[in-house]
C-alpha positions in Angstrom: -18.0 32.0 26.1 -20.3 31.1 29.0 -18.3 28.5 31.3 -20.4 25.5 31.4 -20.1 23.1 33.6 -21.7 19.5 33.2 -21.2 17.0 35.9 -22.4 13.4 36.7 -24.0 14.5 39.7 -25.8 17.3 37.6 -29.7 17.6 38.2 -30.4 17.1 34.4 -29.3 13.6 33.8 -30.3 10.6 31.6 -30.0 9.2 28.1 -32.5 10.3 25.1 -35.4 8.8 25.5 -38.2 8.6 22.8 -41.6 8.0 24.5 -44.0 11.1 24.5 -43.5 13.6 27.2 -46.3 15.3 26.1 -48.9 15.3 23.6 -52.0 17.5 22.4 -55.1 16.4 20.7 -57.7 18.3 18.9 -56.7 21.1 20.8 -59.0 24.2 20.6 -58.8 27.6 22.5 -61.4 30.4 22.0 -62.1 33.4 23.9 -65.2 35.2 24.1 -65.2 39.0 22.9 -68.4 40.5 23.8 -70.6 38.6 21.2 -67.8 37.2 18.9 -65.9 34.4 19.7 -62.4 34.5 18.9 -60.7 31.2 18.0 -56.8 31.3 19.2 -56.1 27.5 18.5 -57.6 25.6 15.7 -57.4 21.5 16.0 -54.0 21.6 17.0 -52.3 18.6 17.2 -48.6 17.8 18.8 -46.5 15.3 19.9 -43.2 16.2 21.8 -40.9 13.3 22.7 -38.6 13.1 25.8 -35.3 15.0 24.9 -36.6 16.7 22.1 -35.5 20.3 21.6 -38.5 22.3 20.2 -38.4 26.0 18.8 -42.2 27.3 18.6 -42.2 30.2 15.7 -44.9 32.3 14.2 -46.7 35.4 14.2 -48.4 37.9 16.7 -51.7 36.4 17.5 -50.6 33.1 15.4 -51.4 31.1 18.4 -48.1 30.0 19.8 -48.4 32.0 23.3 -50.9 30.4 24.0 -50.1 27.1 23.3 -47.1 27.9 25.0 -49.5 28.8 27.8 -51.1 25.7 28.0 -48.3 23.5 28.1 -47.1 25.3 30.9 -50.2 25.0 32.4 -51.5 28.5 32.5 -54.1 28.4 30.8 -56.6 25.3 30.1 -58.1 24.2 26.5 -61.4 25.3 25.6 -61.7 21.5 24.2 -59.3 18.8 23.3 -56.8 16.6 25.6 -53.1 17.3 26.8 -51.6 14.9 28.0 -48.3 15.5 30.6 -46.4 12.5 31.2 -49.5 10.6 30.5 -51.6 12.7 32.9 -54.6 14.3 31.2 -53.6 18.0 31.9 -56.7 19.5 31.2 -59.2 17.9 34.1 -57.2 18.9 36.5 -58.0 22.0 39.5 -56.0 24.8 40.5 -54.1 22.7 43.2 -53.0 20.0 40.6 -52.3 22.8 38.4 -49.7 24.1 40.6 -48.4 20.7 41.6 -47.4 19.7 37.8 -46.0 23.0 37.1 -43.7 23.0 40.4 -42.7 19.3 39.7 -42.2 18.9 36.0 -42.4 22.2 34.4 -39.5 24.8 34.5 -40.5 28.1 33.1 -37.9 30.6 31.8 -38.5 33.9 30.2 -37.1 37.0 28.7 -37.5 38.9 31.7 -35.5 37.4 33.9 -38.3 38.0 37.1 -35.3 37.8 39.9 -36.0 39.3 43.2 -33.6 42.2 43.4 -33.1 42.1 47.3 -32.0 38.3 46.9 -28.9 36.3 45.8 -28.8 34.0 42.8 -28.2 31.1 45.1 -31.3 32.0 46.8 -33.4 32.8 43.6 -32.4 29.6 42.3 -33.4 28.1 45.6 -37.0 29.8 45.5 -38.6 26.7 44.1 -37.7 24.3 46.2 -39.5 26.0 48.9 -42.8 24.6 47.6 -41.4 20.9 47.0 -41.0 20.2 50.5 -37.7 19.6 50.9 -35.8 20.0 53.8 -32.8 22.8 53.9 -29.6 21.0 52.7 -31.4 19.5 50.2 -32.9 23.0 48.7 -29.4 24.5 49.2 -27.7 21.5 48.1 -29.8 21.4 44.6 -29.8 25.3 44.4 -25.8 25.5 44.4 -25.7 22.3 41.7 -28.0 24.2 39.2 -26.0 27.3 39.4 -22.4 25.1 38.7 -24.7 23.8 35.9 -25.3 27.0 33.9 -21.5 28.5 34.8 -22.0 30.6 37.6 -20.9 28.8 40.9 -18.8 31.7 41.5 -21.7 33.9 41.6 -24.0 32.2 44.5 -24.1 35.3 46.9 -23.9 37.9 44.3 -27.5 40.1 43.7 -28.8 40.4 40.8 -27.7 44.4 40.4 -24.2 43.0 40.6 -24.9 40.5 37.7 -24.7 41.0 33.8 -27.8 40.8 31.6 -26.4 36.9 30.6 -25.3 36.2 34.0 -29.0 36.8 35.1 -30.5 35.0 32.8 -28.4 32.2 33.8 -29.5 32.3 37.0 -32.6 32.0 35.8 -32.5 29.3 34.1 -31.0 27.7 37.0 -33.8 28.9 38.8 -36.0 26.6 36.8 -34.0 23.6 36.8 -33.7 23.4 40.4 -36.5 21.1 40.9 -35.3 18.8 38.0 -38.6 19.2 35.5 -39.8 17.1 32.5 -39.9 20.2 30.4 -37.8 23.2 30.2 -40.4 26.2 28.4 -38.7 29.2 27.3 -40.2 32.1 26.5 -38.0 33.9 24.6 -35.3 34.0 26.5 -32.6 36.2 24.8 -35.0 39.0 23.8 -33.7 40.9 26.5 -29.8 39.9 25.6 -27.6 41.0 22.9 -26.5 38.7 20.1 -22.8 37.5 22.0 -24.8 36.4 24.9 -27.5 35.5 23.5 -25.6 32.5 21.7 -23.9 32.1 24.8 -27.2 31.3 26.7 -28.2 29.1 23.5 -25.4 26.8 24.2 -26.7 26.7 27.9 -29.8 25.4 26.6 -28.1 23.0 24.0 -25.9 21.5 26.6 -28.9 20.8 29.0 -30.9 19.4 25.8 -27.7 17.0 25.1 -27.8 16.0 28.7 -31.2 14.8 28.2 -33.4 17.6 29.2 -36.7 18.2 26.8 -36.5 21.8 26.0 -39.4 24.0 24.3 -38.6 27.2 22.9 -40.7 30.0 21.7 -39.2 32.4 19.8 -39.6 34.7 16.5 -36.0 34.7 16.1 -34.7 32.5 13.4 -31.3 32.5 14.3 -31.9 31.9 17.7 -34.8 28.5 16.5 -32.0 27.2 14.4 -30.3 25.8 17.7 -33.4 24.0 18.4 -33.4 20.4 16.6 -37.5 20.5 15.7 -39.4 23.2 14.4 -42.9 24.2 14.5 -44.6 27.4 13.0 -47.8 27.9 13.9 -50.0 30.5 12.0 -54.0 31.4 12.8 -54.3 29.1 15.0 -53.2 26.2 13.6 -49.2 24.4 12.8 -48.8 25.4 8.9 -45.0 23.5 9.1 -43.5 20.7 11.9 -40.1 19.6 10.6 -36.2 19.0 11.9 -34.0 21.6 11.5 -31.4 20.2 9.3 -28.6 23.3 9.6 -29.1 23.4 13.3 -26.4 26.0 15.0 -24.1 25.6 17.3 -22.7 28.7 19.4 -18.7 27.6 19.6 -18.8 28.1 15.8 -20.5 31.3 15.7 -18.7 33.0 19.1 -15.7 32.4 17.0 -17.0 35.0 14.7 -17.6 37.3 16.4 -15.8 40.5 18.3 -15.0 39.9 22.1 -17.4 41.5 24.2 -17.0 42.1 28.1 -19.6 39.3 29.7 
């Protein structure tokens, strides 16, 4: 099992909260084929709350990549509002763009997109380079969100010298590093097998418990059961938004299964 380590002076802090971290209204996204129009989000409308832990299901071309893209403000409606922390997402330009997702989005995704000439402390502390920040305190943050996710014996290692879950890891300390709203994961354990995989699920879990509002895509219902919200989206539109009542939880299911080196 992953060694996790959760401290007061952690980076991801704070009790649930449940005012809206983000909401979508009327949300529509089309793209335009030659002469046909092709309608990728259909009136969709979403409220997230602030601690929530969300697993996005559905489909190839259902729609949920590119919501997922415009929550991580990627990609901007066609029509219809999102709204960030109260900030109406969709008016703003490039610049503001890349402000809001270096301040309060962190992105993670099933390739794990580390520089292969760098350490994990200085992957995780890529970031921070664009928040302005002076040394110590990119260091400083970059060595916390590595203890965070189990790895603080791993700062100068590259990632060639790291497992599949140990990069992932670093990762996802990568995007926590400048302490965002939202956590978006793109399927994050497609590239992991199913050991580690439930390992890096109880990562995720642990940071959600800690406060941190976590959104998940994923076609894996396994993996969507450790979410605590579900929504499925199909042709462009959510067919079914509900809790997950038998949620998962990894130390029960690492029990059951056959040690594997990490």
């Amino acid at each position: 099992m992953s060694a996790l380590v959760a401290t007061s002076e952690s980076p991801v802090t704070g009790a649930h909260s449940h005012a809206s971290v983000l909401r979508v209204e009327e949300l529509h996204k089309y793209y335009q084929m030659g002469e046909n129009k092709v309608h990728a989000l259909r009136g969709v409308n979403v409220e997230i709350n602030r601690g929530e832990f969300v697993a996005i299901m559905g489909a190839s071309g259902s729609g949920k990549s590119t919501f997922m893209n415009i929550l991580g403000c990627l990609d901007k409606p066609s029509s219809g509002r999102y709204l960030l922390e109260g900030i109406d997402v969709a008016g703003l330009d490039k610049t503001q763009l890349a402000g809001i997702r270096n301040r309060k989005i962190g992105f993670v995704f099933q390739g794990f997109n580390l520089l292969s000439r760098t350490t994990a402390l200085e992957n995780t502390e890529l970031p921070t380079l664009y928040a302005r920040l002076d040394k110590a305190e990119r260091r400083a943050r970059a060595v916390e969100s590595l203890r965070l996710v189990g790895l603080a014996d791993r700062t100068d290692h590259f990632p060639s010298q790291l497992s599949g879950g140990q990069q992932q890891r670093v990762a996802i300390a990568r995007a926590l590093v400048n302490r965002p709203s939202i956590l978006l994961a793109d399927e994050p354990t497609g590239n992991l097998d199913s050991r580690t995989s439930v390992e890096v699920m109880e990562i995720f879990q642990a940071l959600n418990d800690k406060g941190l509002t976590i959104i998940l895509v994923t076609h894996e219902t396994d993996i969507a059961n450790f979410a605590r919200r579900s929504i499925v989206f199909r042709d462009g539109t959510i067919r079914r938004d509900e809790s997950i009542s038998r949620r998962s939880f990894a130390a029960e299911l690492i029990r059951t299964m056959p040690a594997l080196g990490d």
